[in-house]
Structures are given as structure tokens and as C-alpha cells.
PDB file of N, H, CA, C and O in Angstrom:
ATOM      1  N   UNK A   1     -10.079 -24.516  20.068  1.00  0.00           N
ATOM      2  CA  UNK A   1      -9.166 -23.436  19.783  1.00  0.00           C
ATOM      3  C   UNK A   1      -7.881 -24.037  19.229  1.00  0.00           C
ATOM      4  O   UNK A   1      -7.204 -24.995  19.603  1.00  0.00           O
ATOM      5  N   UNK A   2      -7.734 -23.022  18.041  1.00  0.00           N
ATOM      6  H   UNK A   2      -8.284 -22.244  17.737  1.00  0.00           H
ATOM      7  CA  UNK A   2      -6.096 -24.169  17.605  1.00  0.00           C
ATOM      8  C   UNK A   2      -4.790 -22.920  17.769  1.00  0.00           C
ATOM      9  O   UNK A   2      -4.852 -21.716  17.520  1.00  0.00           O
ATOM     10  N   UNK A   3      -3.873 -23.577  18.177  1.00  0.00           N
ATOM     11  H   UNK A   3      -3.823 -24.555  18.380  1.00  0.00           H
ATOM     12  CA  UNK A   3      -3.042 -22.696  18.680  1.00  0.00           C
ATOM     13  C   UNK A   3      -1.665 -23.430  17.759  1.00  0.00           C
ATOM     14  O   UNK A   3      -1.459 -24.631  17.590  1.00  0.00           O
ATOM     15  N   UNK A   4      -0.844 -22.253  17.256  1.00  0.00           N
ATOM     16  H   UNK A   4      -1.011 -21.277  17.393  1.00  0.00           H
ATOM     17  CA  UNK A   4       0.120 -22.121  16.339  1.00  0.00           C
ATOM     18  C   UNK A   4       1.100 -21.942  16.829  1.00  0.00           C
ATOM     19  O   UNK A   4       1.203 -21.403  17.930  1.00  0.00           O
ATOM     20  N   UNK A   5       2.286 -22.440  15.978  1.00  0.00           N
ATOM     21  H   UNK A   5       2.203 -22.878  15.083  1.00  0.00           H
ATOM     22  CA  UNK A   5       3.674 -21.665  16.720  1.00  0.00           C
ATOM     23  C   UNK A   5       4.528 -21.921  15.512  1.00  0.00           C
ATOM     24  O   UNK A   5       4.344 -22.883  14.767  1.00  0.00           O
ATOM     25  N   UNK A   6       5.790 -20.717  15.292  1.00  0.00           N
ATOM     26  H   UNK A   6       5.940 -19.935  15.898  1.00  0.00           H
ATOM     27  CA  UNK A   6       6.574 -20.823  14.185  1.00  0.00           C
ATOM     28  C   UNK A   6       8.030 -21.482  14.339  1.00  0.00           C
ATOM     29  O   UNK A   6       9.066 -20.847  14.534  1.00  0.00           O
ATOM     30  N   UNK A   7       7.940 -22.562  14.242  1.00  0.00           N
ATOM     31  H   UNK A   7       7.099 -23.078  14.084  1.00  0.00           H
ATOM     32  CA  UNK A   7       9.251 -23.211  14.360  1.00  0.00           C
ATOM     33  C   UNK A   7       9.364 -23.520  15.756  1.00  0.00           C
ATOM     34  O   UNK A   7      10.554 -23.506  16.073  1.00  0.00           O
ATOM     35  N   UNK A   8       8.694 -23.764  16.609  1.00  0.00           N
ATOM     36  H   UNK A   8       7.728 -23.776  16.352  1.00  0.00           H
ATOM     37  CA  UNK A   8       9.025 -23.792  18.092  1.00  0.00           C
ATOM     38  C   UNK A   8       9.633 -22.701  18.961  1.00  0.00           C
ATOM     39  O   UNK A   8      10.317 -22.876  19.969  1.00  0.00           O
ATOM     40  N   UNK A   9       9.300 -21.629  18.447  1.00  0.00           N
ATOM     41  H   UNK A   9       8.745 -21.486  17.628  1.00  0.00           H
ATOM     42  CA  UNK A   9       9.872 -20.540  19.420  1.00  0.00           C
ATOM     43  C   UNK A   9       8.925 -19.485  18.754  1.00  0.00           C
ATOM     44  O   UNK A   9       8.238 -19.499  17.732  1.00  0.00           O
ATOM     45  N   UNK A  10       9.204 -18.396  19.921  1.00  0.00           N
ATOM     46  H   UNK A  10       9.762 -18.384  20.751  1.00  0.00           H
ATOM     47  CA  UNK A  10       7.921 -17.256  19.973  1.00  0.00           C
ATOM     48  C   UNK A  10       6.759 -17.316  20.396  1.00  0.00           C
ATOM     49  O   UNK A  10       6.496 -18.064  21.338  1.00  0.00           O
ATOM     50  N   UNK A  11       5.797 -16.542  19.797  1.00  0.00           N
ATOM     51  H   UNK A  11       6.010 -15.934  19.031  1.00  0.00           H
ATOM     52  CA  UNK A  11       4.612 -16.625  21.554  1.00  0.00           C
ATOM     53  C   UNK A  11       4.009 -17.559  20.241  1.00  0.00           C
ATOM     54  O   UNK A  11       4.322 -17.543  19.051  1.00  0.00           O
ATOM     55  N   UNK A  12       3.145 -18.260  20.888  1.00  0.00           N
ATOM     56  H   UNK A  12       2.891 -18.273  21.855  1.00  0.00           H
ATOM     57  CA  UNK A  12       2.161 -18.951  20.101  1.00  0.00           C
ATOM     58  C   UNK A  12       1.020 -17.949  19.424  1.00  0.00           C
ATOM     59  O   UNK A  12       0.654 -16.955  20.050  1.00  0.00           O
ATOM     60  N   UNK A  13       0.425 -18.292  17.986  1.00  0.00           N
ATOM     61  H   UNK A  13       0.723 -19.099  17.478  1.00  0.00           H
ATOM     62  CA  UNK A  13      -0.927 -17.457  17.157  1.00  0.00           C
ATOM     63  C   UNK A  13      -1.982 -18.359  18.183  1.00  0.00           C
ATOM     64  O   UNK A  13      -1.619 -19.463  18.591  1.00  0.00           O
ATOM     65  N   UNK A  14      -2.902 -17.964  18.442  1.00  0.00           N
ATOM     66  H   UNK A  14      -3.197 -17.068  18.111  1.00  0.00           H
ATOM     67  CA  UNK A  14      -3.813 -18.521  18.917  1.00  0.00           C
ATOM     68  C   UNK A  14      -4.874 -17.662  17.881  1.00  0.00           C
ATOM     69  O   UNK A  14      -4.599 -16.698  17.167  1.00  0.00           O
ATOM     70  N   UNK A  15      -6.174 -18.353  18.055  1.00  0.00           N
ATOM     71  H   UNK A  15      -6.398 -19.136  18.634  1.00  0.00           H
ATOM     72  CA  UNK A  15      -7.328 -17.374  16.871  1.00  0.00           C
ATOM     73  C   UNK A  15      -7.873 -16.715  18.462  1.00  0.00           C
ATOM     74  O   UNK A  15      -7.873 -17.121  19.624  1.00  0.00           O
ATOM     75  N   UNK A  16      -8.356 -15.361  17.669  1.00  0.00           N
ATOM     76  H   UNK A  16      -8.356 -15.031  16.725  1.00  0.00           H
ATOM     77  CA  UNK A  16      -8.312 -14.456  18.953  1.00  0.00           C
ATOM     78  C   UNK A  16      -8.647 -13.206  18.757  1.00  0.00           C
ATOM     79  O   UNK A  16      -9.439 -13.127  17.818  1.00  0.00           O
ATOM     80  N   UNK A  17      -8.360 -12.055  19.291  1.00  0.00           N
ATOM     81  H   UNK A  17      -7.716 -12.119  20.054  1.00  0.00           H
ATOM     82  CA  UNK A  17      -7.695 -10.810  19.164  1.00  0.00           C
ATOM     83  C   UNK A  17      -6.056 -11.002  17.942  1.00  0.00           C
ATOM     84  O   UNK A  17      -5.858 -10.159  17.067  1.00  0.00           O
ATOM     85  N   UNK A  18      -5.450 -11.765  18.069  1.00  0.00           N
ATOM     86  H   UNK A  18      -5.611 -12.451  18.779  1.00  0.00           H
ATOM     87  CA  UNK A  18      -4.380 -11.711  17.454  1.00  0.00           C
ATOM     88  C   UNK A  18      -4.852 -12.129  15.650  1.00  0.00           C
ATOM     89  O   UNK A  18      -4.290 -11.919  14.575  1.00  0.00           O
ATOM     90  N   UNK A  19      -5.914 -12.677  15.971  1.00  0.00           N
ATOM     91  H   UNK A  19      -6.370 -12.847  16.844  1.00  0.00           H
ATOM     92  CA  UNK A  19      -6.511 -12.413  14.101  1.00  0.00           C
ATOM     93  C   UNK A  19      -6.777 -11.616  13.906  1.00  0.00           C
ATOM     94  O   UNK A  19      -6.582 -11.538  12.693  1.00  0.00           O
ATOM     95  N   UNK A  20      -7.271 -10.513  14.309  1.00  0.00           N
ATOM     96  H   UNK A  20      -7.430 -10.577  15.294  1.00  0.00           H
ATOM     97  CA  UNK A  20      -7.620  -9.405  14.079  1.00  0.00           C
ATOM     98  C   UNK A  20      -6.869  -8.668  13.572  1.00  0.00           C
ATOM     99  O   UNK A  20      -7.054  -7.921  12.612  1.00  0.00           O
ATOM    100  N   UNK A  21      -5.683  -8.881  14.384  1.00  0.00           N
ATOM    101  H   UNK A  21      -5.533  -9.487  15.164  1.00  0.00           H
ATOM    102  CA  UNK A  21      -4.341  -7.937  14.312  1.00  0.00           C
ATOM    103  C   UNK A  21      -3.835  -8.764  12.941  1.00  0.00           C
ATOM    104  O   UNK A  21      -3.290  -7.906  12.246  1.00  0.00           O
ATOM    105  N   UNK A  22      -3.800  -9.572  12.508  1.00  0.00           N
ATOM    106  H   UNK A  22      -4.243 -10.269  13.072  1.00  0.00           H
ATOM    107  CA  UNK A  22      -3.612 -10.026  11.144  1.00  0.00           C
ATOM    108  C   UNK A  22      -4.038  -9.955  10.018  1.00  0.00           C
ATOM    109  O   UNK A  22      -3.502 -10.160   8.929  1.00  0.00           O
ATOM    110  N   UNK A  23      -5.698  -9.453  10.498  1.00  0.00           N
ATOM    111  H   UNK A  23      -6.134  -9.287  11.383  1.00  0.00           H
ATOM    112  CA  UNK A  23      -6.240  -9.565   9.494  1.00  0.00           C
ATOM    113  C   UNK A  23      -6.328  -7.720   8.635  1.00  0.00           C
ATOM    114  O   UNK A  23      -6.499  -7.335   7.479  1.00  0.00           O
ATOM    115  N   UNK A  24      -6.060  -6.914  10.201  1.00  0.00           N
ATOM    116  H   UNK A  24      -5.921  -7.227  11.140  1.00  0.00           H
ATOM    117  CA  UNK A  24      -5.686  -5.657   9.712  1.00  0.00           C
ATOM    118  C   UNK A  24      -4.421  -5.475   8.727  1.00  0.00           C
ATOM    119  O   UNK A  24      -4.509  -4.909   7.637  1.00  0.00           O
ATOM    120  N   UNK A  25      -3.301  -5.994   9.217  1.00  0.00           N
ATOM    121  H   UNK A  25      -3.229  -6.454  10.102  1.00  0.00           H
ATOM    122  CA  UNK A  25      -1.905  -6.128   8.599  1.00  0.00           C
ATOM    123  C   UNK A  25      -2.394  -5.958   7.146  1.00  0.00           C
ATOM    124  O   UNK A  25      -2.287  -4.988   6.394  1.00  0.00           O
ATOM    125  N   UNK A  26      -3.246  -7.781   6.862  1.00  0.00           N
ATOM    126  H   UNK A  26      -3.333  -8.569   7.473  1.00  0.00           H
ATOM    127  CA  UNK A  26      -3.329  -7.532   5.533  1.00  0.00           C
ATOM    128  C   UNK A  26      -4.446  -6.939   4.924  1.00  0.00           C
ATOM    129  O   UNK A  26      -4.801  -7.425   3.850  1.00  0.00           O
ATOM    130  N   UNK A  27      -5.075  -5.993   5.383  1.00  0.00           N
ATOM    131  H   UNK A  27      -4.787  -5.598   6.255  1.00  0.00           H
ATOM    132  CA  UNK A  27      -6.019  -5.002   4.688  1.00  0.00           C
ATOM    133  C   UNK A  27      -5.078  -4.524   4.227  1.00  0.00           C
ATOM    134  O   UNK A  27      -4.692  -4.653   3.065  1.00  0.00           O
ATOM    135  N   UNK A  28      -4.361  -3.625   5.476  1.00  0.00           N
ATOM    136  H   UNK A  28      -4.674  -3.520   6.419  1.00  0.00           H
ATOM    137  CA  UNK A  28      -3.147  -2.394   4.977  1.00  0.00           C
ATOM    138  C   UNK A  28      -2.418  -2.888   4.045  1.00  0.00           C
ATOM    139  O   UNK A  28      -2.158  -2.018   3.214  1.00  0.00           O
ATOM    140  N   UNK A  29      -1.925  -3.984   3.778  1.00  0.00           N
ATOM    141  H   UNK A  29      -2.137  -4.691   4.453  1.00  0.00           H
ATOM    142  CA  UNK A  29      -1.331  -4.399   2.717  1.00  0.00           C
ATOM    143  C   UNK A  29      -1.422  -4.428   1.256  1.00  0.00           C
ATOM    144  O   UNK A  29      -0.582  -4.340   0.360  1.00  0.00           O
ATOM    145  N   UNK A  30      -3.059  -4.622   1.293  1.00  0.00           N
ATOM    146  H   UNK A  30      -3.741  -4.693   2.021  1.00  0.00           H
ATOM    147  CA  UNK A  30      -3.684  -4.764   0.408  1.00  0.00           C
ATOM    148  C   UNK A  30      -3.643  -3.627  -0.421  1.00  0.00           C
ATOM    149  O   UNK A  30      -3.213  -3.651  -1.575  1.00  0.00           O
ATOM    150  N   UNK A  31      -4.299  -2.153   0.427  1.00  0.00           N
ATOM    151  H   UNK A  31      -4.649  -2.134   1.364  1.00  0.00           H
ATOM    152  CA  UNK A  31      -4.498  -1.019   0.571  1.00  0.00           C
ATOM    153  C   UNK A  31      -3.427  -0.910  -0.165  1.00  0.00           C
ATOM    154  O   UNK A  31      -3.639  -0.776  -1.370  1.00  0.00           O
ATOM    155  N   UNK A  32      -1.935  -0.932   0.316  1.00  0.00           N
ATOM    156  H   UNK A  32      -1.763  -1.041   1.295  1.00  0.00           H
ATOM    157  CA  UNK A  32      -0.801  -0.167  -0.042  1.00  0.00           C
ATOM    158  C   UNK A  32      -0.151  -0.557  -1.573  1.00  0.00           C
ATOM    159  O   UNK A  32       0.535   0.188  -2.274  1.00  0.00           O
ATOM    160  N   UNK A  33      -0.583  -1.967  -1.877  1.00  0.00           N
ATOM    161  H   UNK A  33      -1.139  -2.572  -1.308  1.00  0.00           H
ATOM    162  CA  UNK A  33      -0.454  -2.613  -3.105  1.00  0.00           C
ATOM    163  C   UNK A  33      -1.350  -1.680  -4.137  1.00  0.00           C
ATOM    164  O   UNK A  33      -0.880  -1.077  -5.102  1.00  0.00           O
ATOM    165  N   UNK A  34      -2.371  -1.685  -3.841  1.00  0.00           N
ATOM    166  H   UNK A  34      -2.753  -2.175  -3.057  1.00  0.00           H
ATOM    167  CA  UNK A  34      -3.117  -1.221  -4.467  1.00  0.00           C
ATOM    168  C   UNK A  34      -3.052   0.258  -5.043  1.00  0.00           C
ATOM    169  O   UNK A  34      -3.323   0.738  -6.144  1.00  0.00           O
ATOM    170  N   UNK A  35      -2.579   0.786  -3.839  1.00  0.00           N
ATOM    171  H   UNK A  35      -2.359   0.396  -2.944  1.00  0.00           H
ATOM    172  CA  UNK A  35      -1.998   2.729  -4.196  1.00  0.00           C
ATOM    173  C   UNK A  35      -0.800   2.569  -5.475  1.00  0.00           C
ATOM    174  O   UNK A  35      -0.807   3.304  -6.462  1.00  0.00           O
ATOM    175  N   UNK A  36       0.400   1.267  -5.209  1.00  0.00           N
ATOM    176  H   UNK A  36       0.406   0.669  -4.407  1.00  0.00           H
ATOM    177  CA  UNK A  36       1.058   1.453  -5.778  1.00  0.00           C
ATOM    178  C   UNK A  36       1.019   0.727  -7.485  1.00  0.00           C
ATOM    179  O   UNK A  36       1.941   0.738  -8.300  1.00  0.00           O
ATOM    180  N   UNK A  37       0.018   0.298  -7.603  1.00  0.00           N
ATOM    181  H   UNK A  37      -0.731   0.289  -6.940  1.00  0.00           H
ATOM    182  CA  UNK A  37      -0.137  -0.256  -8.815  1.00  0.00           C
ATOM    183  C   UNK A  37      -0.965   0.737  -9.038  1.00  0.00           C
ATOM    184  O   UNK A  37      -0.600   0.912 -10.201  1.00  0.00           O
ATOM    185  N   UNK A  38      -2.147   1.892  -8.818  1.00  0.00           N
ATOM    186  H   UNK A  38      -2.443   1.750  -7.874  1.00  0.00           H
ATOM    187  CA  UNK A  38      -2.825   2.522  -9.591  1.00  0.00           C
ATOM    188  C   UNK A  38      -1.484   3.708  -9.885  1.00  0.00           C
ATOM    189  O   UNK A  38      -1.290   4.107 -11.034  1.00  0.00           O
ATOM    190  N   UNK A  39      -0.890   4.043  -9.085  1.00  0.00           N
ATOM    191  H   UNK A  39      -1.047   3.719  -8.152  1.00  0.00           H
ATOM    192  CA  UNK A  39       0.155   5.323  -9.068  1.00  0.00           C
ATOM    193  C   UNK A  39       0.939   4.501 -10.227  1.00  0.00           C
ATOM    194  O   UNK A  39       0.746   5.293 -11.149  1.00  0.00           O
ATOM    195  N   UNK A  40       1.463   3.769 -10.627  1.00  0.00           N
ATOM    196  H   UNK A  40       1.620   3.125  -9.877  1.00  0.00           H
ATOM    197  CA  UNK A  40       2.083   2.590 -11.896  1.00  0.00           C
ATOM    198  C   UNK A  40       1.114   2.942 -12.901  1.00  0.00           C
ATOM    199  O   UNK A  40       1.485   3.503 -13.932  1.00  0.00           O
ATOM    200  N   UNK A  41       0.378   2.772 -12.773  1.00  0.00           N
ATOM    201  H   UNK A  41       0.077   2.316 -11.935  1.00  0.00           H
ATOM    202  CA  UNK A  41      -0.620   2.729 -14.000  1.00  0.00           C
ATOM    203  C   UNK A  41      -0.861   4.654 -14.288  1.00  0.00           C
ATOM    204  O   UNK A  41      -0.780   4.752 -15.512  1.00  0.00           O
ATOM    205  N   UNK A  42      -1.064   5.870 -13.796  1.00  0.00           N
ATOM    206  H   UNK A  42      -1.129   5.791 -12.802  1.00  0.00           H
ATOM    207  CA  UNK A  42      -1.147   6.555 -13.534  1.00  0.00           C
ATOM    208  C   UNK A  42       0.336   6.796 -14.604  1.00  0.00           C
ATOM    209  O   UNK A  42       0.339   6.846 -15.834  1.00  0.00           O
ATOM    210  N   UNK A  43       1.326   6.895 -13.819  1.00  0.00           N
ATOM    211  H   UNK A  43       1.324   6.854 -12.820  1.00  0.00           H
ATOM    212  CA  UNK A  43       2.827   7.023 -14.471  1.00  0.00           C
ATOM    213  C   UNK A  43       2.657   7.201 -15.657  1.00  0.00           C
ATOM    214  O   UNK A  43       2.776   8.268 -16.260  1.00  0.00           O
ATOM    215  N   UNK A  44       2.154   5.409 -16.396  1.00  0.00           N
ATOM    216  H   UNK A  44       2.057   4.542 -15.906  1.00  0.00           H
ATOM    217  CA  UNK A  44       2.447   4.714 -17.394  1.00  0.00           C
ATOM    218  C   UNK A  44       1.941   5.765 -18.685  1.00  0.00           C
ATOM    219  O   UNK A  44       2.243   5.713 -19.877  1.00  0.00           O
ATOM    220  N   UNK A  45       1.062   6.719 -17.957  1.00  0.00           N
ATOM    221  H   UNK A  45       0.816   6.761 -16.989  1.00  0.00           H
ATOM    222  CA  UNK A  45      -0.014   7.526 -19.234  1.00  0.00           C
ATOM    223  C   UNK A  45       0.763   8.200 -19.470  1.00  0.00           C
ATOM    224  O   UNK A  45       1.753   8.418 -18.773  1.00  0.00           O
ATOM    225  N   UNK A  46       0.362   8.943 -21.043  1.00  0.00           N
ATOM    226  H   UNK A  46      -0.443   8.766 -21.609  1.00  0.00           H
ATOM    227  CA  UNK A  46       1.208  10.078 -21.392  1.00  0.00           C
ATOM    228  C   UNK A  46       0.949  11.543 -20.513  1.00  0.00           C
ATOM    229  O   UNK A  46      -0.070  11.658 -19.832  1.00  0.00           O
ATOM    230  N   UNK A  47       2.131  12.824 -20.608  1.00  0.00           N
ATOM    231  H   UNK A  47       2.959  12.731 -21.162  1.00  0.00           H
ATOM    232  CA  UNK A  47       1.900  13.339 -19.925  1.00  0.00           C
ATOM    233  C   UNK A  47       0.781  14.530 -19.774  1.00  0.00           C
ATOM    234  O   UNK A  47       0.335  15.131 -18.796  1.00  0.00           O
ATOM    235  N   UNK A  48       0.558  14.591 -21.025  1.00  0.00           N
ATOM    236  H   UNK A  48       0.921  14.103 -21.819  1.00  0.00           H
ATOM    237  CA  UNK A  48      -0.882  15.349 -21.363  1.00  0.00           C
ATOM    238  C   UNK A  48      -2.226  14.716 -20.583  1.00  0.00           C
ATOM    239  O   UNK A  48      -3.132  15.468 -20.223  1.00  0.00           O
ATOM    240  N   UNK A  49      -2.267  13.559 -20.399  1.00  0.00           N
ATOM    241  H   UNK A  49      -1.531  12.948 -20.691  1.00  0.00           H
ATOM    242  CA  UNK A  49      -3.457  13.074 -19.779  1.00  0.00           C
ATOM    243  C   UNK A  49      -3.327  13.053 -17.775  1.00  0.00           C
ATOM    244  O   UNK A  49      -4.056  13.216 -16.798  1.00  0.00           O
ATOM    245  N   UNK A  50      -1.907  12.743 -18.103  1.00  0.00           N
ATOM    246  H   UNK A  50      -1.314  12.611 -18.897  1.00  0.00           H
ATOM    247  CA  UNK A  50      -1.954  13.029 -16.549  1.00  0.00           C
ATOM    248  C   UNK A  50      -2.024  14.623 -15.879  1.00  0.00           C
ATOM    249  O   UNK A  50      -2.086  14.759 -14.657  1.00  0.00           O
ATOM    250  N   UNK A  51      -2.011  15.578 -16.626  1.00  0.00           N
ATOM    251  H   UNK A  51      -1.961  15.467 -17.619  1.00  0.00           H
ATOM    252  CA  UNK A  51      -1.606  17.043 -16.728  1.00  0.00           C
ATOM    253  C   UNK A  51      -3.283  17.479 -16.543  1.00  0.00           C
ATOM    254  O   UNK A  51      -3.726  18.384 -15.837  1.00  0.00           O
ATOM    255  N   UNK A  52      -4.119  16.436 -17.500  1.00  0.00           N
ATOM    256  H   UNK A  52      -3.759  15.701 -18.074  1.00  0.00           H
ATOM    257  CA  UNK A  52      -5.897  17.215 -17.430  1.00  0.00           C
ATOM    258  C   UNK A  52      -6.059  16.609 -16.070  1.00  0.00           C
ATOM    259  O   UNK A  52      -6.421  17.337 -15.147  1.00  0.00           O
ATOM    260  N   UNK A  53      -5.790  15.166 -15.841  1.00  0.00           N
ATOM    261  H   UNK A  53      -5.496  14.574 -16.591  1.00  0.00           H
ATOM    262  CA  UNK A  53      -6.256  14.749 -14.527  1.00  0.00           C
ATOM    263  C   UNK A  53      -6.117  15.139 -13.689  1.00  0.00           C
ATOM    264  O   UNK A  53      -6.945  15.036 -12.784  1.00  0.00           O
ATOM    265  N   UNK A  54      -4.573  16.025 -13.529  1.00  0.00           N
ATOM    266  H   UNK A  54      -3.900  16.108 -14.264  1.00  0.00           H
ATOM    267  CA  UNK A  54      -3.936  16.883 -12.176  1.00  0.00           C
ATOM    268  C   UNK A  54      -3.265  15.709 -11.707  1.00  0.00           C
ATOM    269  O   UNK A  54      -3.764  15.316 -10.653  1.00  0.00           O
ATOM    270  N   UNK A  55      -2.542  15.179 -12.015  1.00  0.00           N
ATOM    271  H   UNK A  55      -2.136  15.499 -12.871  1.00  0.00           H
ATOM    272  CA  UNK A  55      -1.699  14.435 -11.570  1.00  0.00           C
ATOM    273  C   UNK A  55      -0.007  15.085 -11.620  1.00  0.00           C
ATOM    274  O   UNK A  55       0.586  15.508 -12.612  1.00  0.00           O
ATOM    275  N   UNK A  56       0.502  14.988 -10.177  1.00  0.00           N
ATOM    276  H   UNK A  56       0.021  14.644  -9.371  1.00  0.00           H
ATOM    277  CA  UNK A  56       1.136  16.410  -9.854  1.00  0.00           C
ATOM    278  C   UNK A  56       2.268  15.476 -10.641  1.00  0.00           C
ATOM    279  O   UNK A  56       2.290  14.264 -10.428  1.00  0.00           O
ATOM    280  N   UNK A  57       3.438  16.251 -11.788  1.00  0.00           N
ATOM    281  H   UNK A  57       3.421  17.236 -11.962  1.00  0.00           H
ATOM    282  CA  UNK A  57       4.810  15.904 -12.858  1.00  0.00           C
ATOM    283  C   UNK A  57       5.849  15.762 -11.366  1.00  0.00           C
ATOM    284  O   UNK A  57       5.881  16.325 -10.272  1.00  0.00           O
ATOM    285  N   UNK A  58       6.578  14.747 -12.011  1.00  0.00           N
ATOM    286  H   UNK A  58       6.552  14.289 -12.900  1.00  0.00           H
ATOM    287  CA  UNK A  58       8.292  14.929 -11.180  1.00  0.00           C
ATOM    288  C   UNK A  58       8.778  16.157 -10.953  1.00  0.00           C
ATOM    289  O   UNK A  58       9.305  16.499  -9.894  1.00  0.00           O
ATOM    290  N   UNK A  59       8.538  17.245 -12.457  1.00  0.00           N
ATOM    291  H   UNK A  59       8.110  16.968 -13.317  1.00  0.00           H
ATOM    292  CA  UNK A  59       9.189  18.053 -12.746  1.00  0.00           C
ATOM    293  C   UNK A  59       8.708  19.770 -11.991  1.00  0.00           C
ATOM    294  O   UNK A  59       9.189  20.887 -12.177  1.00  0.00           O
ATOM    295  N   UNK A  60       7.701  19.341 -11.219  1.00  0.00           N
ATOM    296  H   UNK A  60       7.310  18.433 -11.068  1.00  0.00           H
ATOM    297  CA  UNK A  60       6.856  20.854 -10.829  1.00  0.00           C
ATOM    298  C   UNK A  60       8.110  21.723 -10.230  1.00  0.00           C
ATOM    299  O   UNK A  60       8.185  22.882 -10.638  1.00  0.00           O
ATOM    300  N   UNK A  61       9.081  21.280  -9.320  1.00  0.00           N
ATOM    301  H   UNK A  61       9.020  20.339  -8.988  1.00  0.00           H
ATOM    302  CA  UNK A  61       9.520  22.114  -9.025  1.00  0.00           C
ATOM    303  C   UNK A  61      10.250  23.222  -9.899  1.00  0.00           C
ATOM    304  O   UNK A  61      10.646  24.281  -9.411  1.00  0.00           O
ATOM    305  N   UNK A  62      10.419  22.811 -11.503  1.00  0.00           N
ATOM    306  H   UNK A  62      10.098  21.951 -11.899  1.00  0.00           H
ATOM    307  CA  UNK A  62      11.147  23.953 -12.380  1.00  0.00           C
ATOM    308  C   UNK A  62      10.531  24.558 -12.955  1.00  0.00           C
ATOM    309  O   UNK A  62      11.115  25.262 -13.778  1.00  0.00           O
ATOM    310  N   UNK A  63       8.955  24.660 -12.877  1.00  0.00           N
ATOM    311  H   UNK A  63       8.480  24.088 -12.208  1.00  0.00           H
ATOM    312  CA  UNK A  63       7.992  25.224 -13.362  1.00  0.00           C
ATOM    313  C   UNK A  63       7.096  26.233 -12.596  1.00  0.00           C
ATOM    314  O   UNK A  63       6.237  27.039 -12.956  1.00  0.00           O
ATOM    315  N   UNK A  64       7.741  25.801 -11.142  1.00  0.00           N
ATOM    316  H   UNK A  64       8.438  25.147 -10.850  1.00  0.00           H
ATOM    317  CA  UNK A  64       6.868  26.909 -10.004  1.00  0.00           C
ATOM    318  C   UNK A  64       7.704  28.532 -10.325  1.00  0.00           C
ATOM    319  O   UNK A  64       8.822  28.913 -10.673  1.00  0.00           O
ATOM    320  N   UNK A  65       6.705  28.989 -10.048  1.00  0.00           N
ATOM    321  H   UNK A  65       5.798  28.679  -9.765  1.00  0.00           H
ATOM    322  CA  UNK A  65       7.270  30.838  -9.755  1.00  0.00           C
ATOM    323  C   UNK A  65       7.106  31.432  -8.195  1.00  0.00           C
ATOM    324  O   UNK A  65       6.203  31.167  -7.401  1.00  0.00           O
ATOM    325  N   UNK A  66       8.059  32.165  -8.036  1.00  0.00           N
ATOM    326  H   UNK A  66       8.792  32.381  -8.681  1.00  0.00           H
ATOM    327  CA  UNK A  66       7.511  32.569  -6.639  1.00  0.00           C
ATOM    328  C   UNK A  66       7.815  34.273  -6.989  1.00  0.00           C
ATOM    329  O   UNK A  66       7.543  35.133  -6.151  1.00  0.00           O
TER     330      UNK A  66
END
């Protein structure tokens, strides 16, 4: 078992349960990178294409009716 520590203080990483918990971190990370580069790319289109896709405008609120 190899057991870690950052600079000499704090609890020690041991491999464990606590990889797990790391290895979730960086799913979610991954995950969240990922939302924000397709939503980037998404943006980047003109607004006619994002309009067929349903990709909701900045601007909806001056276009709603009630």
C-alpha cells in the first residue's frame, strides 16, 4: 500500500476508498469540461442553425408574450 502526503501536512492519500473519491472528482470534471466546450461550440454557430436545433437565444426573454 503506498501512502501519500502533500507537503507534510494533512491526512495522508492512501489508495483506497479515497481513489474512488478521486476518481469521481475527475469524471465530474471531465463531464463539466465537456458541457462547456460543446455549449462553446453550440454558441459559435450562426443563429439560424441554433434556432432549428432549439437551442434556447440570450435574447428569449424580449420575444416571449404573455
Amino acid at each position: 500500500m503506498t501512502t501519500l502526503t502533500y507537503r507534510g501536512g494533512g491526512k495522508p492519500f492512501t489508495s483506497g476508498a479515497s481513489r474512488f473519491d478521486l476518481v469521481n472528482y475527475a469524471h465530474r470534471l471531465v463531464l463539466a469540461w465537456t458541457r462547456w466546450r460543446t455549449a462553446r461550440e453550440i454558441e459559435a454557430m450562426p443563429f439560424d442553425i441554433r434556432k432549428d436545433i432549439g437551442w434556447p437565444s440570450t435574447d428569449d426573454s424580449k420575444h416571449r408574450t404573455m
